[in-house]
Rosetta silent file (secondary structure, phi, psi, omega in degrees, C-alpha in Angstrom):
SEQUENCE: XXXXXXXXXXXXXXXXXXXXXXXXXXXXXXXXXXXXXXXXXXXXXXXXXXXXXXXXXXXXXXXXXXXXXXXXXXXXXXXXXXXXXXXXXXXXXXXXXXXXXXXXXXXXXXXXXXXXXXXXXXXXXXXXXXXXXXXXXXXXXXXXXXXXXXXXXXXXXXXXXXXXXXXXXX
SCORE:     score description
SCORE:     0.000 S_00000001
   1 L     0.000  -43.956 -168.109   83.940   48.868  138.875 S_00000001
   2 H   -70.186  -37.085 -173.500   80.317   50.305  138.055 S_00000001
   3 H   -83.764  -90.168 -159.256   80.875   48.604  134.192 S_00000001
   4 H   -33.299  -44.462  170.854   82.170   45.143  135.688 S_00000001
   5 H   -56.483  -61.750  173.606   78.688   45.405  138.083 S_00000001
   6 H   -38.399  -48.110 -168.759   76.678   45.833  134.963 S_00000001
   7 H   -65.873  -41.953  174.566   78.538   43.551  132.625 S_00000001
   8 H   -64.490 -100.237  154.931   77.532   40.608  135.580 S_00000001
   9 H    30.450  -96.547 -163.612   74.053   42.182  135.319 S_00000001
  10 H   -82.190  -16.415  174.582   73.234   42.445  132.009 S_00000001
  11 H   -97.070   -6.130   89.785   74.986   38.877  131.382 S_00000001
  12 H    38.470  -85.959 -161.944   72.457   37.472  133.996 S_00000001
  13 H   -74.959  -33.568  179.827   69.586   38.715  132.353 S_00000001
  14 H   -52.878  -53.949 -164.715   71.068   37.203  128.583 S_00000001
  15 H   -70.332  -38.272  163.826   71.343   34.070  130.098 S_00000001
  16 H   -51.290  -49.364 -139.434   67.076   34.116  131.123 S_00000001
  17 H   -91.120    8.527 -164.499   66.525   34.348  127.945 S_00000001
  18 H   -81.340  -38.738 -137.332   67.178   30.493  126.400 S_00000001
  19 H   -81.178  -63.490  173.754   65.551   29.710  129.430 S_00000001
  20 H   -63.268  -36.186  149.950   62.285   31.540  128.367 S_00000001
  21 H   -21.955  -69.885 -175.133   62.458   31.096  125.180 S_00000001
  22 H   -36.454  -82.905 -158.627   62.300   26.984  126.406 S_00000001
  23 H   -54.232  -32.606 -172.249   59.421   27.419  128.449 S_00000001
  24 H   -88.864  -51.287  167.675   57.328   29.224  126.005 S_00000001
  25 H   -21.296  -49.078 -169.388   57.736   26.320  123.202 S_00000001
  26 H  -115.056   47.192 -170.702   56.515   24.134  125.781 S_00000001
  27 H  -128.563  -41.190  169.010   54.254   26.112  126.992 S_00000001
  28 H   -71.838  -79.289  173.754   52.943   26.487  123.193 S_00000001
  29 H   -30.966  -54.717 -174.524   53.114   22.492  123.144 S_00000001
  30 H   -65.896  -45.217 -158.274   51.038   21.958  126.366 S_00000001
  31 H   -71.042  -54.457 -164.458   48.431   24.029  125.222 S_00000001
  32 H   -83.883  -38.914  158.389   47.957   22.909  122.012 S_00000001
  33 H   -30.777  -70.315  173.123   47.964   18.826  124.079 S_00000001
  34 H   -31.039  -82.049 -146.173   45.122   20.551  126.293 S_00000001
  35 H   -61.398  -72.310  178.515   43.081   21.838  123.348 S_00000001
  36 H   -47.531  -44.428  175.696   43.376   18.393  121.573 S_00000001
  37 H   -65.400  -64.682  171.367   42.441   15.962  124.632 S_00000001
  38 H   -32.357  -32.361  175.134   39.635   18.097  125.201 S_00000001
  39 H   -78.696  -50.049  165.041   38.222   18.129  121.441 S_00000001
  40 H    -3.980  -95.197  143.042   39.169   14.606  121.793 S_00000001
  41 H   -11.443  -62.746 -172.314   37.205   13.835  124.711 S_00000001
  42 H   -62.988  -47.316  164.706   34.305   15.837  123.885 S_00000001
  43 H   -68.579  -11.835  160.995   33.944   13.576  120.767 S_00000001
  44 H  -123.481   15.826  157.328   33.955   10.633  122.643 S_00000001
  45 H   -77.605  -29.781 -149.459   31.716   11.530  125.534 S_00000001
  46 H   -82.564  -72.178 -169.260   29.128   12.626  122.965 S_00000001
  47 H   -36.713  -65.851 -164.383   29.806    8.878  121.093 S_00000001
  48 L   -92.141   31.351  149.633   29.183    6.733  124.951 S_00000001
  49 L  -119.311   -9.363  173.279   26.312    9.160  125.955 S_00000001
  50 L   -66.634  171.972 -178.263   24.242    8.475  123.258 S_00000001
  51 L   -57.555  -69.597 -150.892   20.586    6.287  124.480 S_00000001
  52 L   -69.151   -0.194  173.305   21.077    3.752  121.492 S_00000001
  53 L   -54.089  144.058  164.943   24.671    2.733  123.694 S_00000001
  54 L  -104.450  145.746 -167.561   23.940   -1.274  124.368 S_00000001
  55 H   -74.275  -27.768  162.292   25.308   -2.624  127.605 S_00000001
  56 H   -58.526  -31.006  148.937   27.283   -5.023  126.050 S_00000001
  57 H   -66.989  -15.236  164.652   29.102   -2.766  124.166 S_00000001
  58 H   -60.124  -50.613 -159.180   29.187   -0.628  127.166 S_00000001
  59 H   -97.456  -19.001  169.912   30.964   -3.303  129.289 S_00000001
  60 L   -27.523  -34.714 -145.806   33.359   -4.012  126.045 S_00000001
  61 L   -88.312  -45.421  162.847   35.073   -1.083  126.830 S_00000001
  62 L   -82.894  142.653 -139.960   36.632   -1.676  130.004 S_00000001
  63 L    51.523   41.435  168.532   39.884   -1.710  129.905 S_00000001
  64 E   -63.580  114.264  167.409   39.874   -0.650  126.414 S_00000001
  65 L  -108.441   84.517  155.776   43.574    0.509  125.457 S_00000001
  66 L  -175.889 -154.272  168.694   44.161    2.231  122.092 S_00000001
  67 L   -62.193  161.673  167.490   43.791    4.532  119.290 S_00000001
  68 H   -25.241  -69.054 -167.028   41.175    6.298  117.655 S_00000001
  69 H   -85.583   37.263  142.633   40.317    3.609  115.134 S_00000001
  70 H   -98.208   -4.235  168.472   40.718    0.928  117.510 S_00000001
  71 H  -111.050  -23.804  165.182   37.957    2.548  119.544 S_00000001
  72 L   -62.738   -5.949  151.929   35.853    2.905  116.223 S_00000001
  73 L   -84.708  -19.412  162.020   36.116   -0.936  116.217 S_00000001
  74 L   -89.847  -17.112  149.269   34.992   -1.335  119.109 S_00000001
  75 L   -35.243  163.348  141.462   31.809    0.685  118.655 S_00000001
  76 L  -105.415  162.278 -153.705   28.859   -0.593  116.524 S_00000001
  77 H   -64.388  -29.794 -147.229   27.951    1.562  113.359 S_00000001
  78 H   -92.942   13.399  168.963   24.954    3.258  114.830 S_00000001
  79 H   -85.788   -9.225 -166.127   27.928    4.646  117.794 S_00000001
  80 L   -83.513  148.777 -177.356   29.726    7.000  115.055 S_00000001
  81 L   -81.668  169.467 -156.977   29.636   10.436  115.194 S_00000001
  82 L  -121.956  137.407 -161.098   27.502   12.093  112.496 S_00000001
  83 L   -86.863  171.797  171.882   28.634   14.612  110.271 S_00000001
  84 L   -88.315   99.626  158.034   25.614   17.293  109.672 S_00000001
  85 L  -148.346  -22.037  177.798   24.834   15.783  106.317 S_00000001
  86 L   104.018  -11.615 -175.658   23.622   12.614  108.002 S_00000001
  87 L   -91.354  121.182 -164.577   26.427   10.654  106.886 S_00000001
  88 L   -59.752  179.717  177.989   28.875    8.966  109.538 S_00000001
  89 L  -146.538 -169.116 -162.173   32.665    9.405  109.371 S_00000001
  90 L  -105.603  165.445 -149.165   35.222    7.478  110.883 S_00000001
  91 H   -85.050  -56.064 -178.643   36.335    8.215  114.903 S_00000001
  92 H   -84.549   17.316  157.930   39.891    7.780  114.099 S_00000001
  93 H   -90.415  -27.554 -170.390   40.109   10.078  111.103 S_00000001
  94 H   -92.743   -9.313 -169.066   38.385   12.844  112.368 S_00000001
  95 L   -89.891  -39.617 -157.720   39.698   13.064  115.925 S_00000001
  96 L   -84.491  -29.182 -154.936   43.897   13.740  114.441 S_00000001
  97 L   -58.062  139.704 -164.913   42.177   15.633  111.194 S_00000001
  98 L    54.669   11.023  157.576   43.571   19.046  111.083 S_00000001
  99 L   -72.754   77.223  157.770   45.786   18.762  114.106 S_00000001
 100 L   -55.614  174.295  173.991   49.421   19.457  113.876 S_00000001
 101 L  -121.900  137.841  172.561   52.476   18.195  115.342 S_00000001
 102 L    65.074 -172.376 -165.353   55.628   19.709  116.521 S_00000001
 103 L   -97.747  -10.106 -149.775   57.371   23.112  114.415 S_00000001
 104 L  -120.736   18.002  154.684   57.521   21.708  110.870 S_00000001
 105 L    80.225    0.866  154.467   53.021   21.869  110.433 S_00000001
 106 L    13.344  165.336  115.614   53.311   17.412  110.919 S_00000001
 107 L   -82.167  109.458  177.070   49.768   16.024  110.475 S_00000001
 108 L   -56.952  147.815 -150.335   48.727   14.384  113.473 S_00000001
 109 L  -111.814 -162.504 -172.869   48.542   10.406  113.155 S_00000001
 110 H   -87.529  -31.158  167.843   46.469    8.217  115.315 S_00000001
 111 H  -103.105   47.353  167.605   49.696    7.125  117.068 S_00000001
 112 H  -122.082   14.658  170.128   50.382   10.401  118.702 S_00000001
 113 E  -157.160  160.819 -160.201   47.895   10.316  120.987 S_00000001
 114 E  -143.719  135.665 -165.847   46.555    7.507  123.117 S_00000001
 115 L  -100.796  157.771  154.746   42.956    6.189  124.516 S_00000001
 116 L  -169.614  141.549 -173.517   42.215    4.221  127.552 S_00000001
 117 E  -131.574  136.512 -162.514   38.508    3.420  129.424 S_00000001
 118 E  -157.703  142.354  158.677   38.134    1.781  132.578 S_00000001
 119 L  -121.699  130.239 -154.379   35.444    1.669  134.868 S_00000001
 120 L   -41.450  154.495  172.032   36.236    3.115  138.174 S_00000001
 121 L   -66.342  -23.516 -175.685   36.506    0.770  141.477 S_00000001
 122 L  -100.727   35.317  178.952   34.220    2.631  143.507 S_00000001
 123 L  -103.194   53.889 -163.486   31.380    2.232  140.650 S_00000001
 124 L   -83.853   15.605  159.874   30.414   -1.419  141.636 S_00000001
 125 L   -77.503  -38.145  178.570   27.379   -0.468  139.158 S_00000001
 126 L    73.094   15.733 -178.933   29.426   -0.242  136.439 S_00000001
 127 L   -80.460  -15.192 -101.834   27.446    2.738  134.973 S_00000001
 128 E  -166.552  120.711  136.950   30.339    5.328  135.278 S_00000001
 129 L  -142.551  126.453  154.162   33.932    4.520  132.656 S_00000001
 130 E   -40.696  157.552  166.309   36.908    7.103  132.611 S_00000001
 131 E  -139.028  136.739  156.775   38.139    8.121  129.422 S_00000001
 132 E  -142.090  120.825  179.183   41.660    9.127  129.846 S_00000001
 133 E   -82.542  116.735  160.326   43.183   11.095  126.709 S_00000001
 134 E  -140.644  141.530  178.593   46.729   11.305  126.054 S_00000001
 135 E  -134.798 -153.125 -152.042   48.706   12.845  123.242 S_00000001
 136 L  -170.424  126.304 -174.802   51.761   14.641  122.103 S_00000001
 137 L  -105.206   56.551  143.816   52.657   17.787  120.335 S_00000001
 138 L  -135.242 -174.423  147.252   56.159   16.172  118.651 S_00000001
 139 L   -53.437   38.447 -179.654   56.999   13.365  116.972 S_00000001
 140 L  -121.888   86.363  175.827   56.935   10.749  119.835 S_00000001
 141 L   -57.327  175.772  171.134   54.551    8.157  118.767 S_00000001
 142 L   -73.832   94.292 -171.107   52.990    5.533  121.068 S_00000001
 143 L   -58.744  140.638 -175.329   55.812    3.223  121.659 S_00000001
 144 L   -90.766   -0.926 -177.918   54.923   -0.855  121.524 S_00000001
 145 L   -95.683  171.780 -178.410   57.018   -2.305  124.669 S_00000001
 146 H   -66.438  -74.773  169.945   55.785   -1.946  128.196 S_00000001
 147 H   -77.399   17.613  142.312   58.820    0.198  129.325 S_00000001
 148 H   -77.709  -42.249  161.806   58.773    2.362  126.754 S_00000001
 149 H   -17.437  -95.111  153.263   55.194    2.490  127.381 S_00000001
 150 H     4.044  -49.489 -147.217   55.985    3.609  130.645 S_00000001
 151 H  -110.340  -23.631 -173.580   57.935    6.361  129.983 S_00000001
 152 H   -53.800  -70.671 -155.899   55.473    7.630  127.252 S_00000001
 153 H   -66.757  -39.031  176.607   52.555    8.022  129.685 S_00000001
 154 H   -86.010   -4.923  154.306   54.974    9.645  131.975 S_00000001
 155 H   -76.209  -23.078 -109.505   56.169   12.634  129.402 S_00000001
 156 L  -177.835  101.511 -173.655   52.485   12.976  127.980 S_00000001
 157 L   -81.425  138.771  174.492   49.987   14.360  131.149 S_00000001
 158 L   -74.950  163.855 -173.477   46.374   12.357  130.912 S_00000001
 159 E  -119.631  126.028  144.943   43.132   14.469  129.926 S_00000001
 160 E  -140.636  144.729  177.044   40.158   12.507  131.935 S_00000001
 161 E  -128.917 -176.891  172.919   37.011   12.667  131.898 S_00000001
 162 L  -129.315 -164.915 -153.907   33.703   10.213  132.942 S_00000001
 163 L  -168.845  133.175  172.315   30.643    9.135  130.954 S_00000001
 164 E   -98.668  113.594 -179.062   27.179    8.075  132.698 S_00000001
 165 L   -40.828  116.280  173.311   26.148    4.930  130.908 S_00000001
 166 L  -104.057    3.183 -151.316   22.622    6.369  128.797 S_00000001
 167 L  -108.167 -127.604  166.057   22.157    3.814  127.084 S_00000001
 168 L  -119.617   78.172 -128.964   19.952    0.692  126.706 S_00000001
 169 L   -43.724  -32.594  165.689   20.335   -1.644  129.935 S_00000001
 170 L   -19.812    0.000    0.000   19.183   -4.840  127.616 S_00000001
């Protein structure tokens, strides 16, 4: 009887361990999502806080939807971040560069993670636009229909942050 109570027991505790396993992979995966919207982020707060921002390019923005280098087109040149050498680079090489994806070392592309800038409702100034960051540590690109869309944004948690317009009101 005392071996059948164990045997229950100890197959119990076997059975956690699939479980845990699970959880720390995606546990690994969120983490490494975090770490990336945040570098993300950081690199484009820095970009729409510089002075030399123009308001036109400012108001461009909302409801901006897309990738890195779809937000480096919407910039003008003197918006790019600056390597220290003095020379610019490009937004939507440098934000996936050195990022993996997934177990198998991936390189992250530009459609594994996703931009969008809006300026808030209770702003009627318009000084104030969200950034909301979102990406993915597999292989689950940025899908092109609406309800795939959908379903993207709802596997894949937003990173947001806001940005005080700095720039030149002109």
């Amino acid at each position: 009887m005392a071996v059948f109570v164990m045997a229950i027991g100890i197959l119990g505790m076997v059975a956690l361990f699939p479980l845990g396993l699970r959880e720390g992979v995606q546990a690994r995966a969120d983490l490494k999502q975090a770490m990336f919207a945040d570098h993300a982020l950081n690199q484009i707060v820095a970009i729409l806080s510089q002075t030399n921002m123009t308001w036109s390019v400012w108001k461009g923005l909302d409801g901006f939807e897309g990738d890195g280098n779809k937000l480096q087109g919407k910039l003008t040149a003197g918006l790019t971040p600056r390597r220290l050498s003095g020379g610019s680079v490009d937004l939507g090489g440098t934000l996936p560069k050195n990022w993996t994806i997934g177990v198998d070392g991936t390189t992250m592309k530009n459609t594994h993670f996703h931009i969008v800038c809006f300026m808030p409702d209770d702003t009627p100034s318009g000084r104030i636009l969200g950034v909301t960051v979102r990406s993915t540590d597999t292989d689950d690109p940025y899908p092109s229909t609406e309800k795939e869309r959908r379903a993207w944004e709802t596997r894949h948690p937003p990173y947001y942050a806001e940005v005080l317009f700095n720039g030149d009101p002109t």
